[in-house]
C-alpha positions as a printed NumPy array, in Angstrom:
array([[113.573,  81.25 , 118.701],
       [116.944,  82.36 , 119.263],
       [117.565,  82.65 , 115.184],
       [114.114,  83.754, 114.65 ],
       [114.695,  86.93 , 116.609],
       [116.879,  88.464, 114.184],
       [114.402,  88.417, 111.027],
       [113.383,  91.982, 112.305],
       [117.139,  93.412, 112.337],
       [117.911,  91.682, 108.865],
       [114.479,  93.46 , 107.471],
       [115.885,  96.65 , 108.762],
       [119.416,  96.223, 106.941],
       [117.422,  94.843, 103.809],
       [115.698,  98.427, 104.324],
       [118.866,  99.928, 104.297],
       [120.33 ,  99.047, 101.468],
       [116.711,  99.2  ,  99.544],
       [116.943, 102.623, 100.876],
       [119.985, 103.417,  99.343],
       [118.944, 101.943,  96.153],
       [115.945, 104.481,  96.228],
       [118.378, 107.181,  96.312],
       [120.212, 106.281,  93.439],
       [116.628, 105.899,  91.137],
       [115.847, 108.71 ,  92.397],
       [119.151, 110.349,  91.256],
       [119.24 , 108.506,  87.963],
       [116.352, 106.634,  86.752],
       [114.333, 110.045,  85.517],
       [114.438, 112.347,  82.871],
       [114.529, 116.123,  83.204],
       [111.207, 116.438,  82.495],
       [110.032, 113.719,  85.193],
       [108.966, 110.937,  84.131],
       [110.652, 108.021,  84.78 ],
       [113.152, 105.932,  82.339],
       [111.842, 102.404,  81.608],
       [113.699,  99.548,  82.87 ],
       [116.121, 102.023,  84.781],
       [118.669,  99.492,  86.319],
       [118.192, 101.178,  90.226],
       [114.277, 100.493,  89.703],
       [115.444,  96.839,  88.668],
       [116.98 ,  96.336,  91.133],
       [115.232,  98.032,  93.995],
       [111.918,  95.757,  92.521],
       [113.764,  92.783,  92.953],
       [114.716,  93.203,  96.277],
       [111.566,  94.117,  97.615],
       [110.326,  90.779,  95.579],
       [112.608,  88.857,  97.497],
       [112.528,  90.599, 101.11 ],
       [108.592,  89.84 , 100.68 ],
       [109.059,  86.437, 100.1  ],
       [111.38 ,  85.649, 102.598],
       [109.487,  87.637, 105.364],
       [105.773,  85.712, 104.043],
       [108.025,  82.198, 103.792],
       [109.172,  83.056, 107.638],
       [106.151,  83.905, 109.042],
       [104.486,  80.498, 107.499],
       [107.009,  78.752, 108.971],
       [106.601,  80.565, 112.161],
       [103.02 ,  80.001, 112.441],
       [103.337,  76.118, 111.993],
       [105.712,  75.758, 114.169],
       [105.507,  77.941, 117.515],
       [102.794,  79.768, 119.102],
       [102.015,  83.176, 120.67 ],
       [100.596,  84.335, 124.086],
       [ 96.866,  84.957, 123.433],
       [ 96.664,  88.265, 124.857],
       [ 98.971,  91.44 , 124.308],
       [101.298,  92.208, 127.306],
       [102.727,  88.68 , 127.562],
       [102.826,  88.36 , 123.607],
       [104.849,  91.2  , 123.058],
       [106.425,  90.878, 126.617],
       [109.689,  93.38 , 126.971],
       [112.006,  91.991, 130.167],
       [114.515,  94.419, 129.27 ],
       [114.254,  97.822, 131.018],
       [116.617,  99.537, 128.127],
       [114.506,  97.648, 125.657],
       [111.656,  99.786, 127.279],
       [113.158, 102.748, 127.43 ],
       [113.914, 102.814, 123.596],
       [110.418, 101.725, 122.968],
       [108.941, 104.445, 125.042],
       [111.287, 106.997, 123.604],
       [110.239, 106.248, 120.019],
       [106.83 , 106.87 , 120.832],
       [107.648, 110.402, 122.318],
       [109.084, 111.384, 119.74 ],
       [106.676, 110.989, 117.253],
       [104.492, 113.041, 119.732],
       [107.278, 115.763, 119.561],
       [107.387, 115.446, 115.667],
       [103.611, 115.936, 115.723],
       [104.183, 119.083, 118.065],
       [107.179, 120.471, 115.976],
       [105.407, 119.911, 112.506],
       [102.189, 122.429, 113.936],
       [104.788, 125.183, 112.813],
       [104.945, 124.43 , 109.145],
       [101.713, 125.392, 106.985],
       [100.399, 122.525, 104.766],
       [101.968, 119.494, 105.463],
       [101.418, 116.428, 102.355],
       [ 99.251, 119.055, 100.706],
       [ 96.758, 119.426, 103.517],
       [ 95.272, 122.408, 104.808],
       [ 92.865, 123.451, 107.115],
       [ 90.854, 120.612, 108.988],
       [ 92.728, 117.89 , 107.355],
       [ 95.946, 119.557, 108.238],
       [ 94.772, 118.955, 112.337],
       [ 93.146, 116.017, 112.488],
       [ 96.541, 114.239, 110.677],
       [ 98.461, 116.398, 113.378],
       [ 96.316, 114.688, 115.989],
       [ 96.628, 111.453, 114.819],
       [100.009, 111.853, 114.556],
       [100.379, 112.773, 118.368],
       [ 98.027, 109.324, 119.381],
       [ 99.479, 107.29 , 117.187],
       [102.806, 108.387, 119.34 ],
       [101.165, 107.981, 122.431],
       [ 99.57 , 104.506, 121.338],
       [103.383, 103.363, 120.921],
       [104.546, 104.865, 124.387],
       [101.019, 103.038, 125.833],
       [101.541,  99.636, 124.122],
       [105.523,  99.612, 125.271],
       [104.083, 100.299, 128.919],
       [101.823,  97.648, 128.994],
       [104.329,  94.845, 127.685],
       [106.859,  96.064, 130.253],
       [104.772,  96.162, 133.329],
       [102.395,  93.508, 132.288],
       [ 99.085,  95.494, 132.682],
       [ 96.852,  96.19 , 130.655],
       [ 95.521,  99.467, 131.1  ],
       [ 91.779, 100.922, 129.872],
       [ 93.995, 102.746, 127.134],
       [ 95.208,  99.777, 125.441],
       [ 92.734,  98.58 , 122.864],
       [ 93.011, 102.558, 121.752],
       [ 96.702, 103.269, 121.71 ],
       [ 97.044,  99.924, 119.705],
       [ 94.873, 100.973, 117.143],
       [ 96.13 , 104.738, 116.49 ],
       [ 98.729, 103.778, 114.814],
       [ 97.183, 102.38 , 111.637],
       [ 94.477, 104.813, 111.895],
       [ 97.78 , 107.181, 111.687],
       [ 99.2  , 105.636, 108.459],
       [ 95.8  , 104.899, 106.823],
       [ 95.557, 108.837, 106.873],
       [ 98.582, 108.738, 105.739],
       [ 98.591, 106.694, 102.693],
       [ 95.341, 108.659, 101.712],
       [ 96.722, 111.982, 102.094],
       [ 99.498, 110.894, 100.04 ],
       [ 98.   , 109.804,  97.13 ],
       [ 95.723, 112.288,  97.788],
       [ 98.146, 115.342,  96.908],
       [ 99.614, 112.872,  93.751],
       [ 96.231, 111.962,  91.962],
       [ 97.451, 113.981,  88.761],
       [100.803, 112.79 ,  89.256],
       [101.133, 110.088,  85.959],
       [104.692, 109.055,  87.296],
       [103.889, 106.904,  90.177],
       [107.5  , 105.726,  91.109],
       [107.083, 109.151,  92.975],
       [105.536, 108.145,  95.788],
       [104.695, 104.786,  95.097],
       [107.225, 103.392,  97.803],
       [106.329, 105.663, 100.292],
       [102.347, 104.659,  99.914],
       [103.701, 100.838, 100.188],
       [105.644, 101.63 , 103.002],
       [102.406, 103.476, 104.756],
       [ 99.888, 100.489, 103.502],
       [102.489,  97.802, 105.28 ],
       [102.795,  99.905, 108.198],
       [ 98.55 , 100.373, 109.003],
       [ 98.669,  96.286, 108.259],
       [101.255,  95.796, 110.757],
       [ 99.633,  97.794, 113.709],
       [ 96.174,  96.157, 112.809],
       [ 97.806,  92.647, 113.222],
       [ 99.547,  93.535, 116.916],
       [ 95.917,  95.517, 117.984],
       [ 94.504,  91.888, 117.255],
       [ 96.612,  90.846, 120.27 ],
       [ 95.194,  93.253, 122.506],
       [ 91.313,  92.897, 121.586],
       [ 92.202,  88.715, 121.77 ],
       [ 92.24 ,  88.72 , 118.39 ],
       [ 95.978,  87.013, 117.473],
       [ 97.19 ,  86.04 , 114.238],
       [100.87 ,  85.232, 114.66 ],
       [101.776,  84.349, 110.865],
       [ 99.9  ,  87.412, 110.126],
       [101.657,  89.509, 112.582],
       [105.186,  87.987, 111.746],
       [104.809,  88.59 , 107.83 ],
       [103.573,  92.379, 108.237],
       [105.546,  93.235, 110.703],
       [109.271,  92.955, 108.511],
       [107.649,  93.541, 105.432],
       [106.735,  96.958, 107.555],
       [110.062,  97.128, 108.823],
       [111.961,  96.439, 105.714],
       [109.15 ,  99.414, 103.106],
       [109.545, 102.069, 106.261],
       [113.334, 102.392, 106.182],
       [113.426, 102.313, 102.676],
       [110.539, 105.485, 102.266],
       [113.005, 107.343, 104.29 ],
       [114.733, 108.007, 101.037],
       [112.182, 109.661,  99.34 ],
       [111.702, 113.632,  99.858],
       [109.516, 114.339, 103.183],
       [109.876, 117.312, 105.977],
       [112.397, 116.124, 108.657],
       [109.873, 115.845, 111.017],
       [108.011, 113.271, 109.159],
       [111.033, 111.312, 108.18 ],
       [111.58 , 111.105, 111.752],
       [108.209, 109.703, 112.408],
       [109.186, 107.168, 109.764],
       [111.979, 106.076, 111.437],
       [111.044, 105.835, 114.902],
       [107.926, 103.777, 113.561],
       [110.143, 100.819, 111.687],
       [112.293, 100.723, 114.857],
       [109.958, 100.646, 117.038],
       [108.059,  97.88 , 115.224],
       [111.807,  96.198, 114.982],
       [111.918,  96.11 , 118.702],
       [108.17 ,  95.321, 119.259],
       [108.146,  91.767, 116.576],
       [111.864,  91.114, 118.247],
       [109.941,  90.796, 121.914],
       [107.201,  89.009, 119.961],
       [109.534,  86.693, 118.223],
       [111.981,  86.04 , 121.373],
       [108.631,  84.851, 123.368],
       [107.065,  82.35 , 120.782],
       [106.587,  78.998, 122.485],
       [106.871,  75.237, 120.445],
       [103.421,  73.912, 119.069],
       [102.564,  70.947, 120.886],
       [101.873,  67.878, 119.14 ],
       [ 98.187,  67.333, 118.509],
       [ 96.414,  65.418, 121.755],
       [ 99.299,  66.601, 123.734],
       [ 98.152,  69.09 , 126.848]])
């Protein structure tokens, strides 16, 4: 388990330098009127990355889920002994709620107005507190009534998210646009449904495993593309906090047992 624990930190370099790969096609791989230059070597090579990062992280998590087993339920699946650990955890999730608080001041945000505009707000303020709920519980080992709802907010949050996205680019032709950033979203909303499992004793651990750094690996590369501050922010704190939150989940997987063996 010891090894196993840093597949999260080597999804979040992988994200790093896919990140900085998205900056250069971004820079380079389009013509002046838009659209995008076929075959651009940055899109290349930011495709076969992600190919192989996928792979990998699906290959681990197999692997993983043959060969060790999870807690059933949430707080001792995801289990954080560390008080720092914690703290970092519980600070990510505050900050999104901040982000949600700060980004009230702008007008449309991703193209939405009116209704839409507050209900992503609010979304994005649970989907903080959800984070800041779910680091509680797996640090004092309680499971509070708020649980099963704080785990869920966050892919509710990124759902929205996605939508909204493609949302303000259904005329756009050129979908290397936003096309990472709707991956990144989709991976994200799969991830959180995977660790809510945990906390309605529901687990999946290969599941969990595989969406989790594939999460990790699409959020940290999104942060490249074009998005208020606020919301890059949000991005960030997410894939971290997810980076922390499969490194607890990873660090506490047990050996499966032989068959007939108690």
């Amino acid at each position: 388990m010891r090894k196993l624990r840093f597949a999260p930190l080597a999804a979040l370099a992988l994200g790093a330098a896919g990140a900085v790969l998205r900056n250069r096609e971004l820079a380079s791989a389009f013509e002046e009127n838009g659209l995008h230059i076929p075959w651009a070597g940055m899109t290349v090579a930011l495709a076969a990355l992600t190919a192989l990062t996928a792979a990998a992280s699906l290959a681990l998590a197999a692997v993983t889920g043959r060969r060790f087993t999870s807690a059933e339920d949430f707080r001792r699946a995801f289990r954080v002994g560390n008080y720092v650990s914690f703290a970092l955890m519980a600070a990510l999730g505050a900050a999104v709620v901040v982000c949600a608080a700060l980004t009230v001041r702008e007008g449309a945000v991703l193209g939405l107005s009116g209704m839409a505009r507050w209900v992503f707000l609010a979304l994005l303020a649970l989907g903080g507190a959800g984070m800041v709920t779910m680091a509680c519980s797996a640090y004092t080992q309680r499971e509070s009534s708020f649980l099963k709802l704080g785990s869920v907010m966050p892919s509710v949050l990124f759902c929205y998210w996605m939508v909204a996205l493609y949302r303000v680019n259904a005329g756009n032709p050129v979908l290397l646009d936003y096309c990472w950033s709707a991956l990144a979203f989709g991976a994200a909303s799969v991830s959180a449904y995977y660790v809510a499992g945990y906390a309605f004793g529901r687990k999946n651990l290969a599941g969990t495993v595989a969406s989790g750094l594939i999460a990790i690996y699409l959020l940290t590369v999104a942060l490249a593309d074009p998005a208020p501050w606020t919301l890059r922010a949000v991005i960030a704190a997410t894939a971290l906090f997810i980076t922390l939150h499969t490194t607890h989940l990873l660090t506490a997987l047990e050996p499966q047992k032989p068959e007939g063996e108690k």
